[in-house]
PDB file as gemmi writes it, atoms N, CA and C in Angstrom:
CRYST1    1.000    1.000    1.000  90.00  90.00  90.00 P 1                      
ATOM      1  N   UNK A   1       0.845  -1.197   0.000  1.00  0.00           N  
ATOM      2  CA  UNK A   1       0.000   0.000   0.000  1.00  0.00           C  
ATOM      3  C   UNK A   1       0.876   1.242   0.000  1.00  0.00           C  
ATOM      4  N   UNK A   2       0.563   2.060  -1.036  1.00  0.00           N  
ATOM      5  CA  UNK A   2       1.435   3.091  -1.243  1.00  0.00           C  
ATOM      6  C   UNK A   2       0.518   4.419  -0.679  1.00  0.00           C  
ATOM      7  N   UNK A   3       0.951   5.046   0.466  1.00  0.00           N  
ATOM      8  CA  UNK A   3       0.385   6.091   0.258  1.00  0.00           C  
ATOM      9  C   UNK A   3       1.420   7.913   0.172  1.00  0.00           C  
ATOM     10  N   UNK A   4       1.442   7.590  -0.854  1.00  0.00           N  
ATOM     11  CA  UNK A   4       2.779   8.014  -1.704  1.00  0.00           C  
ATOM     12  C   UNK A   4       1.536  10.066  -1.894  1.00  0.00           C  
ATOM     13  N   UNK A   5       0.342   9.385  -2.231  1.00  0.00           N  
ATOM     14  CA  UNK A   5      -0.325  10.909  -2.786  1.00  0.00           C  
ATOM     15  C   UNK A   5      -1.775  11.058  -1.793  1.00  0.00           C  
ATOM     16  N   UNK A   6      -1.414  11.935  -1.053  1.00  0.00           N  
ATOM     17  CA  UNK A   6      -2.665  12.492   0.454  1.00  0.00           C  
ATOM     18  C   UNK A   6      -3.514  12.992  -0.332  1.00  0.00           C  
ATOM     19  N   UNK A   7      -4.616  12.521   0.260  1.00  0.00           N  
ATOM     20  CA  UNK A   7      -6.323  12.621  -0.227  1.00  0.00           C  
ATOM     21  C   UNK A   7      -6.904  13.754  -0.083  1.00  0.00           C  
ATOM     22  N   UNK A   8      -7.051  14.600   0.677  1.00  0.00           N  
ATOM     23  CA  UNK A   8      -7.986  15.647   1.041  1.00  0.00           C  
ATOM     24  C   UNK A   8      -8.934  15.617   0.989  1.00  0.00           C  
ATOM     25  N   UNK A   9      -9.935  15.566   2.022  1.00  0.00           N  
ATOM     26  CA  UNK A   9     -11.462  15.456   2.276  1.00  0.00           C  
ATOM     27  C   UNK A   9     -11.812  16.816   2.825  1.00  0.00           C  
ATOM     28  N   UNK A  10     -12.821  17.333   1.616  1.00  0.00           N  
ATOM     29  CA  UNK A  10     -13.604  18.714   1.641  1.00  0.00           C  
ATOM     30  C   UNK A  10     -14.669  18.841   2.105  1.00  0.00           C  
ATOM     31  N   UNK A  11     -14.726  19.457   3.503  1.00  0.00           N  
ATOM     32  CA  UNK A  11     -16.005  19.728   4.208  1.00  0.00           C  
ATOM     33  C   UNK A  11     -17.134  20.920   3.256  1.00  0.00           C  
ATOM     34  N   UNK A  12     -18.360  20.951   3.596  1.00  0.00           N  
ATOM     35  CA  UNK A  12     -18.793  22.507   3.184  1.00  0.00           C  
ATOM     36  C   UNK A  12     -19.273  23.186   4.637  1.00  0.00           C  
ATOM     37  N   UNK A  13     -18.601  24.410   4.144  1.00  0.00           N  
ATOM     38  CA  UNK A  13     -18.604  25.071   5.828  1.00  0.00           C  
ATOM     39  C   UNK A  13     -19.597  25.952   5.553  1.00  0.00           C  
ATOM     40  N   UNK A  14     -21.081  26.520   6.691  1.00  0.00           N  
ATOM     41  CA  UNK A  14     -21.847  27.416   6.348  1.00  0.00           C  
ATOM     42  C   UNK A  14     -21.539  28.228   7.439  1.00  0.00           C  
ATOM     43  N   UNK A  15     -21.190  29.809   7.509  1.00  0.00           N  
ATOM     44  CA  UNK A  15     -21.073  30.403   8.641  1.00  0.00           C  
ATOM     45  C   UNK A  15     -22.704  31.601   8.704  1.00  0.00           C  
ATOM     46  N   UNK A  16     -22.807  31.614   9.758  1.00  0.00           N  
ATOM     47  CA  UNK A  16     -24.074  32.540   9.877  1.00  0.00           C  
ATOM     48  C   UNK A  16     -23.928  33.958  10.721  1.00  0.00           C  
ATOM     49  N   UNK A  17     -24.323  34.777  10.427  1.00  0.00           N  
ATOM     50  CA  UNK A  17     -23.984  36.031  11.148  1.00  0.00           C  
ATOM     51  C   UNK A  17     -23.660  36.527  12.102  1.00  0.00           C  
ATOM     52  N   UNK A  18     -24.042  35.831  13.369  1.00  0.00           N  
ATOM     53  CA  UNK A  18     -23.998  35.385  14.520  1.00  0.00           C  
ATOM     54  C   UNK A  18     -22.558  35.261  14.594  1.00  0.00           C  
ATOM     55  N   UNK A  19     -21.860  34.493  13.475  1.00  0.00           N  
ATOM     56  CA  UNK A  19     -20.593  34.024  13.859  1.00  0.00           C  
ATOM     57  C   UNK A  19     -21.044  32.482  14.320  1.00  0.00           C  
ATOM     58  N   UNK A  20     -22.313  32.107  13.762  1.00  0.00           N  
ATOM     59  CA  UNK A  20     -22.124  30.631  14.005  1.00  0.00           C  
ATOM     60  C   UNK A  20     -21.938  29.785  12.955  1.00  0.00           C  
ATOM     61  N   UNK A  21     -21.435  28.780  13.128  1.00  0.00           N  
ATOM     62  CA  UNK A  21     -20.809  27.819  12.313  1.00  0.00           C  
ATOM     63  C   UNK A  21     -21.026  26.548  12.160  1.00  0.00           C  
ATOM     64  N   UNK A  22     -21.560  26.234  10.557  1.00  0.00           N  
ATOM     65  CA  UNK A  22     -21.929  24.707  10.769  1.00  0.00           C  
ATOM     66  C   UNK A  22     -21.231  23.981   9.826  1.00  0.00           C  
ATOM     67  N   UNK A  23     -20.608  22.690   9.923  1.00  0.00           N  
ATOM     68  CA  UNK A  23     -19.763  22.159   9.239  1.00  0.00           C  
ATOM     69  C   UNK A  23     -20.388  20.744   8.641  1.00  0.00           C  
ATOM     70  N   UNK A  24     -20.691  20.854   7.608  1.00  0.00           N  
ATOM     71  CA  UNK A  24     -21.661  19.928   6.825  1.00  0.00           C  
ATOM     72  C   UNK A  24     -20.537  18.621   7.010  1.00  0.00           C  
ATOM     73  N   UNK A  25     -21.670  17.435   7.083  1.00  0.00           N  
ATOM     74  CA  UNK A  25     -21.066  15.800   7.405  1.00  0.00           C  
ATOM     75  C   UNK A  25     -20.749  15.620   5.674  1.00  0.00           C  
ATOM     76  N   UNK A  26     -21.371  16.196   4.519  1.00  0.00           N  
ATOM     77  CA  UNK A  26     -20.826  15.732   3.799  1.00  0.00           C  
ATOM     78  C   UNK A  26     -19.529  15.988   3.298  1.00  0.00           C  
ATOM     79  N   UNK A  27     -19.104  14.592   2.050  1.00  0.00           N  
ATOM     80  CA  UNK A  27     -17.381  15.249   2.291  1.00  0.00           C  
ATOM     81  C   UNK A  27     -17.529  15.098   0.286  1.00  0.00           C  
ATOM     82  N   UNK A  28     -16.472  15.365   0.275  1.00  0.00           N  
ATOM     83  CA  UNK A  28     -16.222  15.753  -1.659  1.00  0.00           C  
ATOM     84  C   UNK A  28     -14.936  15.333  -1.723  1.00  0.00           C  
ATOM     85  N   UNK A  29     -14.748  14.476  -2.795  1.00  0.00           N  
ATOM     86  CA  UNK A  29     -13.449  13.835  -3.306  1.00  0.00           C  
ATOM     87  C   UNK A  29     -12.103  15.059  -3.242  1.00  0.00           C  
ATOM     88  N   UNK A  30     -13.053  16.245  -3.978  1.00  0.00           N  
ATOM     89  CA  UNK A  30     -12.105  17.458  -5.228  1.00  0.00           C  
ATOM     90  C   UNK A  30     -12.369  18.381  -4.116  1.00  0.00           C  
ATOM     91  N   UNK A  31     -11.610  19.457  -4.828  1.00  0.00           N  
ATOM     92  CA  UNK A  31     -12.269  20.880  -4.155  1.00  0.00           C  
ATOM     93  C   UNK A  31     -13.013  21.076  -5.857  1.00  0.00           C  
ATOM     94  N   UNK A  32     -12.702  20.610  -6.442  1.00  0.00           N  
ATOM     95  CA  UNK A  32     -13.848  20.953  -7.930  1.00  0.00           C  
ATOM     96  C   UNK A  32     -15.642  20.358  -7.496  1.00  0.00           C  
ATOM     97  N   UNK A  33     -15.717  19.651  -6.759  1.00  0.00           N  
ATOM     98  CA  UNK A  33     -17.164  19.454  -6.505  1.00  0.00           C  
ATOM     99  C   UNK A  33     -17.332  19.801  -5.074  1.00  0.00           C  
ATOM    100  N   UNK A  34     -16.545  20.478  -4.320  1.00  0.00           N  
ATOM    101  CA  UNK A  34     -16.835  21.031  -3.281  1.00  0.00           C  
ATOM    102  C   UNK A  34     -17.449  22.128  -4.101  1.00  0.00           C  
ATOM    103  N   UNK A  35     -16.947  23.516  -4.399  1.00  0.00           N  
ATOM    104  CA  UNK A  35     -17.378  24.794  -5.300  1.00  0.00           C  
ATOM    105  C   UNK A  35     -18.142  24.227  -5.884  1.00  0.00           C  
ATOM    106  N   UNK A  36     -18.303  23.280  -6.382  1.00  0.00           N  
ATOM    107  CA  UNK A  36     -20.070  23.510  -7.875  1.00  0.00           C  
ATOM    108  C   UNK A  36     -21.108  23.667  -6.566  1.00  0.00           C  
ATOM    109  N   UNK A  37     -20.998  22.716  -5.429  1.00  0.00           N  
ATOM    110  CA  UNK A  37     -21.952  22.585  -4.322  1.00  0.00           C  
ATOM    111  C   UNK A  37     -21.785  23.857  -3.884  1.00  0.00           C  
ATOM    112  N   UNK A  38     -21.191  24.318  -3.631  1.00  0.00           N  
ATOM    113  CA  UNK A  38     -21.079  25.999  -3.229  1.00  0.00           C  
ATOM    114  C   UNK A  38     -21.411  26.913  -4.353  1.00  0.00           C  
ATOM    115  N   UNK A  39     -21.747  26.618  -5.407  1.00  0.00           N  
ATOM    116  CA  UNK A  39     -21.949  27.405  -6.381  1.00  0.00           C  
ATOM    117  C   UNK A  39     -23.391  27.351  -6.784  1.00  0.00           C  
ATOM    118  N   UNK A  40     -24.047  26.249  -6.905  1.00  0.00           N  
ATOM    119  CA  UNK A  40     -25.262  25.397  -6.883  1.00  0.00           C  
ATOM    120  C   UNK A  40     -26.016  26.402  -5.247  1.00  0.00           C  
ATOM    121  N   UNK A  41     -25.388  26.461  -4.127  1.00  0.00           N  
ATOM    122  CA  UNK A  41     -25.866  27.013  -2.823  1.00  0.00           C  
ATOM    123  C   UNK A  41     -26.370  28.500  -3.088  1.00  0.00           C  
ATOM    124  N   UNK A  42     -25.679  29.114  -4.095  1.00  0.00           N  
ATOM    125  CA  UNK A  42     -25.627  29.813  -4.112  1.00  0.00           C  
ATOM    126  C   UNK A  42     -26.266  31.100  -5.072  1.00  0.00           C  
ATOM    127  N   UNK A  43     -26.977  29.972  -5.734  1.00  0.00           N  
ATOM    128  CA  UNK A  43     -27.921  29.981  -6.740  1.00  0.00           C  
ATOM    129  C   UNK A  43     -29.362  30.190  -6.139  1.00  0.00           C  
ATOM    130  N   UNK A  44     -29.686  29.659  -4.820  1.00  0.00           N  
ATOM    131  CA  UNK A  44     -30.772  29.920  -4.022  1.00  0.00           C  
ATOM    132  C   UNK A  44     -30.556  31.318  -3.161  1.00  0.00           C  
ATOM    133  N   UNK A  45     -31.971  32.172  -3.071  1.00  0.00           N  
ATOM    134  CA  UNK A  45     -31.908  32.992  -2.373  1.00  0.00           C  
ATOM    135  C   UNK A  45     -31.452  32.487  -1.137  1.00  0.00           C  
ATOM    136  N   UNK A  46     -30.159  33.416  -0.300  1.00  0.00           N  
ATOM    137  CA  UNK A  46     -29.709  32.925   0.766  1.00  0.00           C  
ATOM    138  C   UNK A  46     -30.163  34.121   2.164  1.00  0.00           C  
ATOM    139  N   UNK A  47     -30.056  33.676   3.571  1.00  0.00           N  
ATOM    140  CA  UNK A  47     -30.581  34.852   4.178  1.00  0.00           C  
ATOM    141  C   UNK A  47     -28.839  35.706   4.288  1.00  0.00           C  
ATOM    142  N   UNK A  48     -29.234  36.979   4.402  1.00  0.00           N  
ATOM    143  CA  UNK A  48     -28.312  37.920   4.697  1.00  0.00           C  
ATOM    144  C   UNK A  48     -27.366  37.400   5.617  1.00  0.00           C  
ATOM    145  N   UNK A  49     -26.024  37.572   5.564  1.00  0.00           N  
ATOM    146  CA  UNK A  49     -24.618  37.660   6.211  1.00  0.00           C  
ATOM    147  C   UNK A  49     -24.349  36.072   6.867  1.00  0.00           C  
ATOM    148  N   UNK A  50     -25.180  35.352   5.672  1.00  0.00           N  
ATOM    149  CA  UNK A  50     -24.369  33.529   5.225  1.00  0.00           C  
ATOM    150  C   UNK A  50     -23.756  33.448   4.757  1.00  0.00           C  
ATOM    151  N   UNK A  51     -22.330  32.601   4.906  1.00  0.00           N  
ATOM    152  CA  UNK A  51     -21.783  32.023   3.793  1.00  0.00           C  
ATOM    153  C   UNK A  51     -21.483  30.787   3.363  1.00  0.00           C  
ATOM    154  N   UNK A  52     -20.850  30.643   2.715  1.00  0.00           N  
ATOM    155  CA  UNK A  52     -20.140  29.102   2.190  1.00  0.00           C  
ATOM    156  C   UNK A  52     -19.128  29.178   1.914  1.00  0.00           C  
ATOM    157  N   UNK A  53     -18.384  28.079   2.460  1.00  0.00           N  
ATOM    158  CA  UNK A  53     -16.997  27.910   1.642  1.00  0.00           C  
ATOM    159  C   UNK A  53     -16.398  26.821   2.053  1.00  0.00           C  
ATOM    160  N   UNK A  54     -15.619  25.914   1.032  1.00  0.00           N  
ATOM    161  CA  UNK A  54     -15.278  24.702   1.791  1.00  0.00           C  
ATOM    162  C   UNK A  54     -13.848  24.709   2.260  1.00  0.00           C  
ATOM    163  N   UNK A  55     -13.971  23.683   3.082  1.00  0.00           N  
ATOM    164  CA  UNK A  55     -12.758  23.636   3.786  1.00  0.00           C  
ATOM    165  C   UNK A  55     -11.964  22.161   3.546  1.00  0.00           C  
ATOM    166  N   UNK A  56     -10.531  22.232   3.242  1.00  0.00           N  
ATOM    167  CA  UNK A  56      -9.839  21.170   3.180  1.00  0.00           C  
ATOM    168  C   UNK A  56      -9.769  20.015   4.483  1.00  0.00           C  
ATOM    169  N   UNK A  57      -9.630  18.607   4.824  1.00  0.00           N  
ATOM    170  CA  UNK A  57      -9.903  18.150   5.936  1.00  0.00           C  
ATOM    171  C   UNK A  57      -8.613  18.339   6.800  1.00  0.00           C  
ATOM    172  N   UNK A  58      -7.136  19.006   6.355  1.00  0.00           N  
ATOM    173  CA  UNK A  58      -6.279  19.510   7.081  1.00  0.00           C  
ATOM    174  C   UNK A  58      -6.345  20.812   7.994  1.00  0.00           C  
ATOM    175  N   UNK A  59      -8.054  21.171   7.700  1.00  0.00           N  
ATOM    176  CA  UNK A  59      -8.122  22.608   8.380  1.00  0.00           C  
ATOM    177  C   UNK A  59      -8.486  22.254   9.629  1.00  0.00           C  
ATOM    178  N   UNK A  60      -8.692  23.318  10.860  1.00  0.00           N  
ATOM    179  CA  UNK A  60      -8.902  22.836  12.060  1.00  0.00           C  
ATOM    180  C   UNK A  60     -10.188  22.916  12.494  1.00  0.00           C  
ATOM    181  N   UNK A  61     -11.005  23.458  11.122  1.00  0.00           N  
ATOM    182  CA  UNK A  61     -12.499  23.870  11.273  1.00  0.00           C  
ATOM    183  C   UNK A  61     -13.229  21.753  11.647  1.00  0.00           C  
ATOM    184  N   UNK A  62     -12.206  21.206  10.839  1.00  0.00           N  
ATOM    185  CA  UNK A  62     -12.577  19.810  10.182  1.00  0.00           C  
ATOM    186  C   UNK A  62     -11.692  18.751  11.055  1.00  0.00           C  
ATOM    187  N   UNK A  63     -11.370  19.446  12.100  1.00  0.00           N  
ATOM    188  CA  UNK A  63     -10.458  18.088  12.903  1.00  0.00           C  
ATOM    189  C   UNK A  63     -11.345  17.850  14.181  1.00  0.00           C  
ATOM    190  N   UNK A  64     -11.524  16.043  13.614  1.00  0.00           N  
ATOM    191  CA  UNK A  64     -12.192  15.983  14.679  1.00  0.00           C  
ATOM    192  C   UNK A  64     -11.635  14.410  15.546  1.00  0.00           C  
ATOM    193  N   UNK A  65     -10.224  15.234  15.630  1.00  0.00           N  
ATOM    194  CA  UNK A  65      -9.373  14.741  16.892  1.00  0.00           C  
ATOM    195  C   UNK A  65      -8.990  12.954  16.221  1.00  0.00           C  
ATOM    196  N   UNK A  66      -8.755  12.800  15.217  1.00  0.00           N  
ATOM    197  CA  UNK A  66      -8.123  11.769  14.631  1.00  0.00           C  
ATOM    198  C   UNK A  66      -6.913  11.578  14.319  1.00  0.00           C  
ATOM    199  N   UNK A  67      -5.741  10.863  14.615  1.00  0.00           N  
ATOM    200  CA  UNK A  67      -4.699  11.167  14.129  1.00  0.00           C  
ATOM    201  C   UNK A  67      -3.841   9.873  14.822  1.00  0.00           C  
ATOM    202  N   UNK A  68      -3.113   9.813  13.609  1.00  0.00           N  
ATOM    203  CA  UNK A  68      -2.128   8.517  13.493  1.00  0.00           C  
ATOM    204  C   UNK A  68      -0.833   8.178  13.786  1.00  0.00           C  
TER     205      UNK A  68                                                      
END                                                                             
């Protein structure tokens, strides 16, 4: 088993005005189908001072205390 080339697993992160933060369970191979899903989100009227944006699974938004 070669693991010669690291994967990256892309959360989609929604932040809300508040400053609250929700970190979607789903995950995306790419960051190319993370953004269409963020792009697709974004296509719906959204409420004021939401956002989106995804996050790589090396970020700390996405650690959830696993490690080898």
């Amino acid at each position: 088993m070669a693991a010669s080339s690291v994967a990256l697993v892309w959360y989609l992160v929604i932040a809300g005005p508040q400053g609250g933060m929700v970190v979607l369970p789903s995950t995306f191979d790419t960051r190319e189908q993370c953004t269409s899903a963020v792009t697709e989100y974004q296509k719906q009227p959204t409420p004021a001072g939401w956002s989106v944006q995804c996050v790589p699974s090396a970020s700390p938004f996405a650690d959830e205390g696993e490690s080898e």
